[in-house]
C-alpha positions in Angstrom: 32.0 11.7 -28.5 31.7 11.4 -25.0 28.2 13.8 -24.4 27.3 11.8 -27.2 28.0 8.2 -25.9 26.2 9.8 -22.7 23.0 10.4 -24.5 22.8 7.0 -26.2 23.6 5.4 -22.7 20.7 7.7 -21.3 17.9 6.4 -24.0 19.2 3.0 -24.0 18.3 2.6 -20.3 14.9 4.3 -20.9 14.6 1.8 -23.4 15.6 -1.1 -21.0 12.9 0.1 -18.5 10.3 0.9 -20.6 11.0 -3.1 -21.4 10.6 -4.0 -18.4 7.6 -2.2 -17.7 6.2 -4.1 -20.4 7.6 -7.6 -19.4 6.8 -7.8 -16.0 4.1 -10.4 -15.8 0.5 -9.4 -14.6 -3.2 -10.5 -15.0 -6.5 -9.0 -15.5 -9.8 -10.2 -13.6 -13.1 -8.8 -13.5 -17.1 -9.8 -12.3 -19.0 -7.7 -14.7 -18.9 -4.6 -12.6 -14.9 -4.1 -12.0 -12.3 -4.9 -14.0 -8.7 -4.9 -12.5 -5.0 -4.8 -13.7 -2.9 -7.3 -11.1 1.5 -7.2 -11.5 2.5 -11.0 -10.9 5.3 -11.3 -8.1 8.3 -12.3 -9.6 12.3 -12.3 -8.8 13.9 -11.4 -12.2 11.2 -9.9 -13.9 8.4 -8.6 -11.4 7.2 -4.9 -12.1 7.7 -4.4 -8.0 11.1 -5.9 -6.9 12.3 -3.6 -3.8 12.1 -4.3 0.0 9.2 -2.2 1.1 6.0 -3.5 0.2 4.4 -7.2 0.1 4.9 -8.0 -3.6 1.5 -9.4 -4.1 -1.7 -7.2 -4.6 -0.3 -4.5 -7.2 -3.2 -2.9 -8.8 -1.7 -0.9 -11.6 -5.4 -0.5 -13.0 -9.2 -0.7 -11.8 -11.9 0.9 -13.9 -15.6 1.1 -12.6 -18.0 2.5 -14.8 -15.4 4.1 -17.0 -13.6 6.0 -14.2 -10.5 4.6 -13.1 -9.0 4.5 -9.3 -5.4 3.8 -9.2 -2.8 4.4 -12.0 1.2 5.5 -11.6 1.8 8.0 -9.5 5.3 8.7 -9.3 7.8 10.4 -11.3 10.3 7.7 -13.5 10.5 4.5 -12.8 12.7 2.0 -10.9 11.8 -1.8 -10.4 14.0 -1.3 -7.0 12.6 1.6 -6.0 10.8 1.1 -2.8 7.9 3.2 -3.6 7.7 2.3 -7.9 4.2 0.5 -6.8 0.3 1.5 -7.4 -2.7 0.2 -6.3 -3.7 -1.0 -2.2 -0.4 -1.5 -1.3 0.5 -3.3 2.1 3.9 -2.3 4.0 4.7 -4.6 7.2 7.0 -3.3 9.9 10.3 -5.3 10.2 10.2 -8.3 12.2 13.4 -9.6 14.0 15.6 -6.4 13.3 16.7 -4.8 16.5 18.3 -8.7 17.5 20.3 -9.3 14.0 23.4 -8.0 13.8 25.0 -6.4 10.7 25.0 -8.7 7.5 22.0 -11.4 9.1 18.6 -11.6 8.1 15.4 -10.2 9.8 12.1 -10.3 8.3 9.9 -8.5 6.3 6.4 -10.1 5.8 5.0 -10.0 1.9 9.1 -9.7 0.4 11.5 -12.5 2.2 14.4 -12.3 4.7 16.3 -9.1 4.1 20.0 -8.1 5.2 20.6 -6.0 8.0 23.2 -2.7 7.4 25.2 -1.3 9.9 22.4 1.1 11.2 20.0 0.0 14.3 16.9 1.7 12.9 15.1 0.2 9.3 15.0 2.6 7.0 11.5 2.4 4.8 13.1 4.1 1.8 16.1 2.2 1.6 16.3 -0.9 -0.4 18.2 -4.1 1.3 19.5 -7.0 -0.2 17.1 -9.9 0.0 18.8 -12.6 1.3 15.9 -15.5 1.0 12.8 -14.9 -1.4 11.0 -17.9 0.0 8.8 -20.0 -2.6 5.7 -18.5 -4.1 2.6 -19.8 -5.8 -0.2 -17.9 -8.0 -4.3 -18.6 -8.4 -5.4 -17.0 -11.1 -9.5 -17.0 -11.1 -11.9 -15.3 -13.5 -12.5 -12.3 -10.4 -9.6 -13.5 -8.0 -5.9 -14.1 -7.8 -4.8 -15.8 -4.9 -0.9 -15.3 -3.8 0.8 -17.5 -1.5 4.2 -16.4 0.0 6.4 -19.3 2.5 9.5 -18.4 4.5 11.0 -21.1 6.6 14.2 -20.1 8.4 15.8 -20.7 11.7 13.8 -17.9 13.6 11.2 -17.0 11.7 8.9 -18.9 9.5 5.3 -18.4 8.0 2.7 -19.2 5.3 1.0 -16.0 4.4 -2.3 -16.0 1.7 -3.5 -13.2 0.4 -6.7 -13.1 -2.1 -8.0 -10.4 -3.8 -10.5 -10.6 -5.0 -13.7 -8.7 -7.2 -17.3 -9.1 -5.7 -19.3 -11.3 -8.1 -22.4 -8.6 -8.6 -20.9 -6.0 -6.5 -18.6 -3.1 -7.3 -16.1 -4.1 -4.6 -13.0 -5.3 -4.5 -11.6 -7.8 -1.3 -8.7 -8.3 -0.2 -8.7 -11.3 1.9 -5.0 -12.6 4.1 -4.3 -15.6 5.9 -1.1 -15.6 7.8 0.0 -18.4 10.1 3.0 -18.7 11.9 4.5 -22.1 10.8 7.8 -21.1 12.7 9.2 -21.3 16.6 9.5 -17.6 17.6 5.8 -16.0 17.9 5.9 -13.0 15.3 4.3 -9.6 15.8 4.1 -6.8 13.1 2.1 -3.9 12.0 0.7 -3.4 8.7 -0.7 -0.3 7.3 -2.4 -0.4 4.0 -1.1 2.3 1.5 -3.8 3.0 -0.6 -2.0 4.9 -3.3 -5.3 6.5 -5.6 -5.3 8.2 -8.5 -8.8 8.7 -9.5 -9.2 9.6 -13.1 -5.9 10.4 -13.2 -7.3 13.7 -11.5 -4.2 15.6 -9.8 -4.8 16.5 -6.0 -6.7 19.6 -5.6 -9.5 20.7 -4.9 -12.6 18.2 -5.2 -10.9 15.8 -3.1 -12.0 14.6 0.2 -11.5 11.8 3.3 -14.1 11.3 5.5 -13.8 9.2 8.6 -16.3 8.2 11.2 -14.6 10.5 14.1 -13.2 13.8 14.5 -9.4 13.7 13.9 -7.7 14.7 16.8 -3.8 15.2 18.0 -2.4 12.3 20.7 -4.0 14.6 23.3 -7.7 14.3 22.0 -7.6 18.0 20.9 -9.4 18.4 17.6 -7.2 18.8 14.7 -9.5 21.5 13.0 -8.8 24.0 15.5 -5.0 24.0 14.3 -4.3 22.4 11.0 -1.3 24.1 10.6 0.2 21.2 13.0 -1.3 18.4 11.1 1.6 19.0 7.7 -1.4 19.9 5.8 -0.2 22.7 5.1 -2.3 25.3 3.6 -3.3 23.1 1.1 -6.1 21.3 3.1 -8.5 22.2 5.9 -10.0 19.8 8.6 -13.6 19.8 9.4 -14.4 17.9 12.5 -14.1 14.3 10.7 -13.3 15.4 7.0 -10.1 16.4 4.9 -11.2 18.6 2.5 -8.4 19.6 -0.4 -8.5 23.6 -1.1 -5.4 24.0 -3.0 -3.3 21.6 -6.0 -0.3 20.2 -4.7 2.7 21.0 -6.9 6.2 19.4 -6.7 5.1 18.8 -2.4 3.6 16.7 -0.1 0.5 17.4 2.3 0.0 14.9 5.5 -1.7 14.5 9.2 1.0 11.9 10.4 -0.2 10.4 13.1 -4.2 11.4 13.2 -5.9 10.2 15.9 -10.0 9.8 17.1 -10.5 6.0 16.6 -11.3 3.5 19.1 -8.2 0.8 19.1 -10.8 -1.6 19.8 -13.7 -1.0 17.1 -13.8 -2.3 13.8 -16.5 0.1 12.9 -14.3 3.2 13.0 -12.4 1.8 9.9 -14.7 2.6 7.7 -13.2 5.8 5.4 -14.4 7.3 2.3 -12.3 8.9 0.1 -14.2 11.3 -2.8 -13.3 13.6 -5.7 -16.1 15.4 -6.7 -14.7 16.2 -9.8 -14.7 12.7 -11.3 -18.0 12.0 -9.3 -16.6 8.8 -7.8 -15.8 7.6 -4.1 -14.7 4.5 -2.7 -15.4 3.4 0.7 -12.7 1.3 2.7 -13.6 -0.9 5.8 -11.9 -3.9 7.7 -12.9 -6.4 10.0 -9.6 -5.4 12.3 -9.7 -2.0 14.1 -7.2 0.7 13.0 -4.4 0.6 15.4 -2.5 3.6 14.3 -4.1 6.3 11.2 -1.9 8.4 8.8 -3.2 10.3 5.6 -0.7 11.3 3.2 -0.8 13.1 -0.6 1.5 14.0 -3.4 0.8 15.9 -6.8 -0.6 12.1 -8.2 -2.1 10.3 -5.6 -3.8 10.3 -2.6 -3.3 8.0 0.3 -5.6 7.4 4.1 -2.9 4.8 5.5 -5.2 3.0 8.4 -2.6 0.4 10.1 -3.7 -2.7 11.9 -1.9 -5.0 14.6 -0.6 -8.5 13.1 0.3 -11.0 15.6 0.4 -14.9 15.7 2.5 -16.9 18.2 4.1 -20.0 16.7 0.5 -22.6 15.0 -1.0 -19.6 15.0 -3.4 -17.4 12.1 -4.0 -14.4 11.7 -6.8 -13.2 9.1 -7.8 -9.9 8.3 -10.3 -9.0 5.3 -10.3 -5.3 3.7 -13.6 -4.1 1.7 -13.7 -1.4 -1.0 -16.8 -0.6 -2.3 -16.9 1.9 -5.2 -19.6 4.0 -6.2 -20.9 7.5 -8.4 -21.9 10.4 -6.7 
């Protein structure tokens, strides 16, 4: 009876997911070129409900000329998983952490104040208890949702916008943020854009490809091509000069260059990236109006991910905006 009681327990929480899945609340936009999928954020019933990632932007979908770009990547499924997300994810560093002691709130910009544990360091896998969701507000346009997250608290306080948006007669998608500090302490934070694609639903392998606008090198300026072996590629990509290029199928691993290096801190114009999988015959290209401040790439079997990160700072009346371009396109 027991094994038995086991397996009905087991299907009935598949059940309750899948539910879930199918409740959370989301929208679909499009301009006649794109047509996009967006999850709603949302306390109780929100598809994405973990501490990691700003809750607003999930693109479980985007189909362009029949191919699609972004899909689920991951294995299961978890509404408090901090990685059960899709799409052009954004992940702020914690603000306010190493000053809170155990059991007070710091800050994590896109998600609300959070709890701090007992350990010194924030753990990006770990989920914390939110503590203060602040208020939120939705825009939903034809082509555009517009997402408005406020926190007020004693320290920390802000009014954050972000808009994406699909390019009326253009096959690109914008995501456009606002964030002003509406509080008294100046807040600073870095932001790296996760960019979890899965094109066609195409496993990572060869075909695939990330091109950037300078060679990747190590801290030291030495070209990463000359060693890959120290990048955590692996042998599953090679580097040449500016390009990843995929030469073997990831199976149950991960391939990465954490950090890459070869940008100018203080040009725009080097955050420009194209990822490609020949394959499909589709790319994307990704560019900001912010320079990349720190530059990861990282892969799993499903999807694959160039993580450029950009500075966020605003002392207290201050805004901060930032824009981020993809264009898509056929090869």
């Amino acid at each position: 009876m027991k094994n038995r009681e086991r397996i009905v327990l087991f299907f009935g929480l598949l059940t309750t997911l899948g539910w879930a899945q199918q409740q959370a609340p989301k929208v679909e936009i499009h301009n006649g070129d794109i047509s996009a999928t967006l999850y709603l954020p949302d306390k109780d019933m929100g598809y994405y409900r973990a501490s990691r990632f700003d809750w607003a932007g999930i693109i479980p979908k985007l189909e362009y000329k029949g191919h699609t770009y972004f899909g689920k990547w991951f294995q299961g499924y978890d509404p408090l998983s901090h990685d059960a997300i899709m799409g052009p994810v954004e992940d702020f560093k914690a603000v306010g952490l190493e000053d809170a002691a155990a059991g007070e709130a710091f800050l994590k910009i896109g998600v609300g104040l959070l709890k701090k544990d007992d350990g010194d360091k924030h753990s990006f896998s770990k989920t914390y208890d939110i503590i203060d969701h602040g208020k939120r507000k939705v825009k939903v346009r034809t082509n555009a949702v517009t997402f408005l997250h406020e926190i007020t608290s004693d320290k920390y306080s802000y009014s954050y916008e972000k808009k994406v948006k699909l390019t009326k007669g253009k096959p690109q998608l914008v995501l456009q943020h606002r964030f002003k500090n509406t509080g008294k302490l100046p807040i600073e934070s870095l932001v790296n854009n996760h960019n979890f694609f899965v094109m066609d639903n195409l496993s990572i392998g060869p075909g695939y490809s990330v091109t950037f606008p300078f060679t990747l090198t190590d801290k030291d300026g030495v070209p990463y091509a000359a060693s890959p072996e120290e990048t955590g590629l692996k042998d599953y990509a090679k580097i040449e000069g500016n390009k990843v290029v995929f030469t073997k199928a990831l199976i149950d691993d991960f391939a990465q260059i954490r950090p890459a290096f070869g940008y100018d801190p203080n040009d725009p114009k080097d955050y420009d990236i194209r990822l490609e999988n020949r394959k499909a015959g589709i790319g994307v290209q990704i560019t900001c109006d912010q320079p990349i401040s720190s530059l990861a790439v990282w892969s799993a079997p499903q999807t694959i991910c160039p993580q450029p990160y950009i500075n966020v700072k605003a002392n207290p009346g201050e805004v901060y905006t930032w824009t981020i371009t993809y264009t898509f396109y056929t090869l």
